[in-house]
C-alpha positions in Angstrom: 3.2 76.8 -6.3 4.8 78.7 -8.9 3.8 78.3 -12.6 6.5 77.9 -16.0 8.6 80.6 -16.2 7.3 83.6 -17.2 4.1 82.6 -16.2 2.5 85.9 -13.9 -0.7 86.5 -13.2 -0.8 89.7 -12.9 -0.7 90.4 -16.7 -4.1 90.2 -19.0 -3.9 88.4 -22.4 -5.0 90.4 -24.8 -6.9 88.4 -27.5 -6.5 85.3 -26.2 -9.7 83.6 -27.1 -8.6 84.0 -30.8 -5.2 82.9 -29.8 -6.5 79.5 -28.6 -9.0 79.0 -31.0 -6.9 79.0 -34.0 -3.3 78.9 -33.7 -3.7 76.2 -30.7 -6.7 74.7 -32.9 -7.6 73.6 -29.5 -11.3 71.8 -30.1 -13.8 74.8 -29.6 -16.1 71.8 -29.1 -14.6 71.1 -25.8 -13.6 74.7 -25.0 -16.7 76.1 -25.6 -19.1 73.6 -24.3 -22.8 75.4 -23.8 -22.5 73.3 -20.3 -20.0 75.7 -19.3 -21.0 79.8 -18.7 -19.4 82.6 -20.9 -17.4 84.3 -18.2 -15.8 80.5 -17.3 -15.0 80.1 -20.9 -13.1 83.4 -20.8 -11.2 82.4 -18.0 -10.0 79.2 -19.2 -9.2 80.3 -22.7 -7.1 83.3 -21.1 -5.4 80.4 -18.6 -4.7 78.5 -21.8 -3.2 81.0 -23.7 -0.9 82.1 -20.7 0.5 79.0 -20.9 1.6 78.7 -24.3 3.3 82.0 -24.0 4.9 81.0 -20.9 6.2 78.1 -23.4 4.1 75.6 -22.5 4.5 72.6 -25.2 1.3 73.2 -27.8 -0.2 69.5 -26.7 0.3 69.8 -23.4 -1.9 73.2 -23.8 -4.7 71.2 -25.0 -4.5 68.5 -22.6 -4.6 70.9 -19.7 -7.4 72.5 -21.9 -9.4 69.2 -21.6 -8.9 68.7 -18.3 -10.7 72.1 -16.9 -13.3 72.0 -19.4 -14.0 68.5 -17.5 -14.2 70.4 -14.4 -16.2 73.4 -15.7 -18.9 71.2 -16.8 -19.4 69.4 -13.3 -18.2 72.3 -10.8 -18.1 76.0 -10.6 -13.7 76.7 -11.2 -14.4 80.1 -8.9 -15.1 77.5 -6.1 -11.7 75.9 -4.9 -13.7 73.3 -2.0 -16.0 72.2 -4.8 -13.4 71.0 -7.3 -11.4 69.5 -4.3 -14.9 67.4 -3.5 -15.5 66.5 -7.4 -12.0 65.3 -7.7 -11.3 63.4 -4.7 -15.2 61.9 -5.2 -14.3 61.0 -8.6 -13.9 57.3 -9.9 -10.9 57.2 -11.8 -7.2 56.2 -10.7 -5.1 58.8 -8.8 -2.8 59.9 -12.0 -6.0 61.1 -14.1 -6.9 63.0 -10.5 -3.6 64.3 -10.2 -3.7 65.9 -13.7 -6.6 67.4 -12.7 -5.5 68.7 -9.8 -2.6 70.1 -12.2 -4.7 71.6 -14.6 -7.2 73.6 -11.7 -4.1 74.7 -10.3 -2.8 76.4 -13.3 -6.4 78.3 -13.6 -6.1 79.1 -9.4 -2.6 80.8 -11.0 -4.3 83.0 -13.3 -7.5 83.9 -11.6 -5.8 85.0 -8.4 -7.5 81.7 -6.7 -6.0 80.7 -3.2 -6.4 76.6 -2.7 -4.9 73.8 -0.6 -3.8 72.1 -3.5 -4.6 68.4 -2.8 -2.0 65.5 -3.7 -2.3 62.4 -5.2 0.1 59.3 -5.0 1.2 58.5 -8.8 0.2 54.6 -9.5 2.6 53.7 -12.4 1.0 50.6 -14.5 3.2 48.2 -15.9 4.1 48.4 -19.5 3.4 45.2 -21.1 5.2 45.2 -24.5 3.7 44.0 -27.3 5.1 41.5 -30.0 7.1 42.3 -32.8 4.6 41.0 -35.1 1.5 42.5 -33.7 3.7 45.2 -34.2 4.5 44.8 -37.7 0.7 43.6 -38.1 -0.2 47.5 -37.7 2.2 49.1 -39.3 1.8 46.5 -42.6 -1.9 47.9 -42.9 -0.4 51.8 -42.8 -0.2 53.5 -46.3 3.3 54.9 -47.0 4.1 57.8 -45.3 2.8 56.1 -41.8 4.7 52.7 -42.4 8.1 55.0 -42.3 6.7 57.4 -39.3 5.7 54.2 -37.5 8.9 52.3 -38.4 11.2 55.4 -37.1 9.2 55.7 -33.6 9.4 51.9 -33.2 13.4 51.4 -34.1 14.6 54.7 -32.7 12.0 54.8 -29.3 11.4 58.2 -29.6 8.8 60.4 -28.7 5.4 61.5 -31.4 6.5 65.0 -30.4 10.6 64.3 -31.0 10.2 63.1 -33.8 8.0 66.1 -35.4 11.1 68.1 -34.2 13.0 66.2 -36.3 14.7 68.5 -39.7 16.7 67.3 -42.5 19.7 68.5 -40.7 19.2 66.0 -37.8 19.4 63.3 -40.8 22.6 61.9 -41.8 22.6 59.4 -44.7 26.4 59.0 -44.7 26.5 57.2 -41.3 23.0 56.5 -41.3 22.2 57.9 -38.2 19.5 59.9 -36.8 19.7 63.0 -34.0 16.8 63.0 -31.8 16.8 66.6 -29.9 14.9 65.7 -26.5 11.4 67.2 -25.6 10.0 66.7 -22.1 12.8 66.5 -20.2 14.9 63.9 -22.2 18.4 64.1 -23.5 18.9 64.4 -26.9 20.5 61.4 -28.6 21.9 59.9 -32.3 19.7 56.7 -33.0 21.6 54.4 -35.8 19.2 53.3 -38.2 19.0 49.8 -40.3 20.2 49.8 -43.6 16.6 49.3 -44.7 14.6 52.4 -43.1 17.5 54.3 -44.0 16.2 53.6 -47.9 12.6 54.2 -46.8 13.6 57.2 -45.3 15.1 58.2 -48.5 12.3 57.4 -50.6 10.1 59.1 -48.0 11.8 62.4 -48.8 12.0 62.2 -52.1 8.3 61.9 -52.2 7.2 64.8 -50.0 9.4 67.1 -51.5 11.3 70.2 -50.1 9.6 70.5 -47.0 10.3 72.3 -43.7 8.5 70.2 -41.7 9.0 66.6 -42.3 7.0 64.6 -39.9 3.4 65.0 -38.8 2.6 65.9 -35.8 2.3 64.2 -32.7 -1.3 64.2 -32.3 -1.6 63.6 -36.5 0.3 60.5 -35.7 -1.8 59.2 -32.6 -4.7 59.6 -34.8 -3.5 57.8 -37.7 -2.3 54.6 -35.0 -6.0 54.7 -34.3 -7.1 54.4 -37.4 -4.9 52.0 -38.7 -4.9 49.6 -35.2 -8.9 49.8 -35.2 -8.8 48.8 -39.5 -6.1 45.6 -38.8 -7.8 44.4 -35.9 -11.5 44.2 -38.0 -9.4 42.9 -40.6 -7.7 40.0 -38.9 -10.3 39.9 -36.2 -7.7 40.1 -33.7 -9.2 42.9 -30.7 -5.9 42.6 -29.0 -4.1 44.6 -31.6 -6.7 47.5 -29.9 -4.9 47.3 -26.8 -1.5 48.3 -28.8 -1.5 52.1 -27.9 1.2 54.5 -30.1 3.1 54.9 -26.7 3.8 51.3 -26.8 6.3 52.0 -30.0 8.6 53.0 -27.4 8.2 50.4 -25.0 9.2 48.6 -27.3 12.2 50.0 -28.3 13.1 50.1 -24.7 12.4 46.4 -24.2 14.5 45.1 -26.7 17.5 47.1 -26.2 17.8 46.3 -22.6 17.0 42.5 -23.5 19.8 42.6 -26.1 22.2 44.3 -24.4 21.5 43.7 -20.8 22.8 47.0 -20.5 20.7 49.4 -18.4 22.9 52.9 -19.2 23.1 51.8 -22.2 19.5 51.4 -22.6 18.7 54.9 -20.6 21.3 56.6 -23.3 19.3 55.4 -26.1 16.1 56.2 -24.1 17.0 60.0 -23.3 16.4 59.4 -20.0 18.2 61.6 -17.7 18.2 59.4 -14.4 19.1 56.0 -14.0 16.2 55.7 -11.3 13.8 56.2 -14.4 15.6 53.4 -16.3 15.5 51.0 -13.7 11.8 51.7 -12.9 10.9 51.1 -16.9 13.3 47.8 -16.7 12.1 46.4 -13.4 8.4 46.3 -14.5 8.6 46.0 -18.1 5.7 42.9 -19.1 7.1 41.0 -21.9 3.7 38.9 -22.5 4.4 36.2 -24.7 7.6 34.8 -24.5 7.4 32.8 -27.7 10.6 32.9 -30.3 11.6 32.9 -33.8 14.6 30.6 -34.2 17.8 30.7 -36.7 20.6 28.7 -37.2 23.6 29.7 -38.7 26.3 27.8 -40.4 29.2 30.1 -40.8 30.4 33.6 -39.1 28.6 35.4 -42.4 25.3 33.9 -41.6 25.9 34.8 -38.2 26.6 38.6 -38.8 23.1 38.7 -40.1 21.2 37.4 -37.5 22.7 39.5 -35.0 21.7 42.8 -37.4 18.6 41.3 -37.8 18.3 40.9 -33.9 18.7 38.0 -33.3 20.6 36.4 -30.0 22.9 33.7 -30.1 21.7 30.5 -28.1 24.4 27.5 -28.2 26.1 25.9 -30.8 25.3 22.3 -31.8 27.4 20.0 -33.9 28.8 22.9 -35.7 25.4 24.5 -36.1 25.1 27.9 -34.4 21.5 28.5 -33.0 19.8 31.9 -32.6 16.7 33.3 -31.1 14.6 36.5 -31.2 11.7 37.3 -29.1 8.3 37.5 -31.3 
């Protein structure tokens, strides 16, 4: 199976340990494990580096990264029957054995290995989507600059990694819009934004200055979820908000719109999904949990307007009194 493109074996790396180790900032405390020999820690650092400069995202690196130095510590890599034996032995579900399998066949790539690369039936879980206000519950606890990040990922349902990639020029204040250029195969998209995080967004800028990159990046972000997740929930003493993973920002996103709209291309446009298949998987087994409401009414077409930008859905009408709902 071929590799990314521009991804032959045949060619060394020169340097590549050095490569890795700090411009990948991969975690030498994984890569270089004492569990794992000298010549096997060569070989994966070289693998590593071959893939970021076949263009290879710089996360995904570090995942594969991860992955063989889980292998290297229980298996010799230069023995292809071994890590089919560990794998297919191992406890775990088949999409954490498939991304071994991935990662060992990248390394097979490199090393001049030949293997009957095994495969492995993906199990999607459900997404179960969590509230609005276990939402909100998180992001409340955030300091500044994390209540905006977290607020853009949950109204726009983009990825950690998209929305690093996001520049000032993908900003426009005028129609208060936001261009979200897709990574990982998605389409790019233009997100409107709420009056509201529009003016967080503003004040956002104005307080980090004149910089190039505006967002954190995607594993700065999944770190500070953590944090912030694991401080609310010792707070409130609520351990669901635990089970809330960063991911589920977009779930989210992708919940509501569908549920709002009942449009499915509409909701895979907003998405950046390229195939309506994907949509209607994500759709068909989306867990809403709780199905408990907020409720407005609404006395005139002004009051109305409101709800509706607030998200709110129109119920019925009784004796003059319009009613509204919106999922908590």
């Amino acid at each position: 199976m071929a590799g990314p493109r521009g991804f032959e074996p045949q060619f060394p790396a020169p340097q590549a340990s050095v490569l890795i180790l700090t411009r990948l900032r991969a975690p030498s405390t994984r890569l270089l494990h004492p569990d794992i020999n000298s010549e096997t820690k060569g070989k994966i650092i070289n693998t590593l580096f071959r893939l970021k400069n076949s263009g290879l995202e710089e996360q995904t690196v570090k995942i594969v990264g991860y992955y063989m130095n889980h292998i290297a510590r229980n298996v010799d890599l230069e023995n292809p029957d071994e890590v089919k034996t560990f794998i297919a032995n191992k406890q775990v579900d088949n999409g954490f054995k498939g991304n071994l399998v991935k990662a060992y066949n990248y390394y097979t790539l490199v090393n001049n290995i030949v293997w009957d690369r095994p495969k492995y039936r993906w199990e999607q879980n459900k997404p179960k989507i969590p509230t609005e206000e276990a939402l909100s519950k998180i992001i409340a606890s955030c300091g500044y600059k994390y209540s905006v990040v977290f607020t853009l990922l949950k109204e726009t349902g983009c990825m950690p990694i998209e929305l690093n990639r996001v520049t000032l020029r993908d900003l426009d204040f005028d129609r208060e819009t936001i261009t979200i250029r897709g990574r990982k195969g998605h389409s790019s998209r233009t997100i409107k934004l709420k009056p509201s995080t529009v003016a967080m967004l503003k004040t956002y800028l104005t307080k980090i200055g004149n910089k190039e990159v505006v967002f954190p990046s995607a594993e700065q972000m999944t770190k500070a979820w953590i944090k912030y997740k694991k401080r609310q929930a010792s707070k409130l003493a609520d351990s669901s908000l635990l089970q809330i993973r960063l991911y589920d920002l977009r779930h989210f996103k992708a919940c509501m719109t569908y549920h709002r709209t009942k449009d499915v291309l509409y909701t895979k446009e907003q998405m950046g999904w390229k195939k309506l298949e994907t949509a209607l998987f994500y759709l068909q087994n989306l867990d809403f949990g709780s199905e408990e409401f907020h409720s407005a009414i609404a006395k005139d077409i002004n009051e109305a307007q409101k709800l509706v930008e607030a998200g709110f859905e129109f119920v019925t009408t009784f004796d003059g009194i319009m009613l509204f709902k919106k999922r908590k």
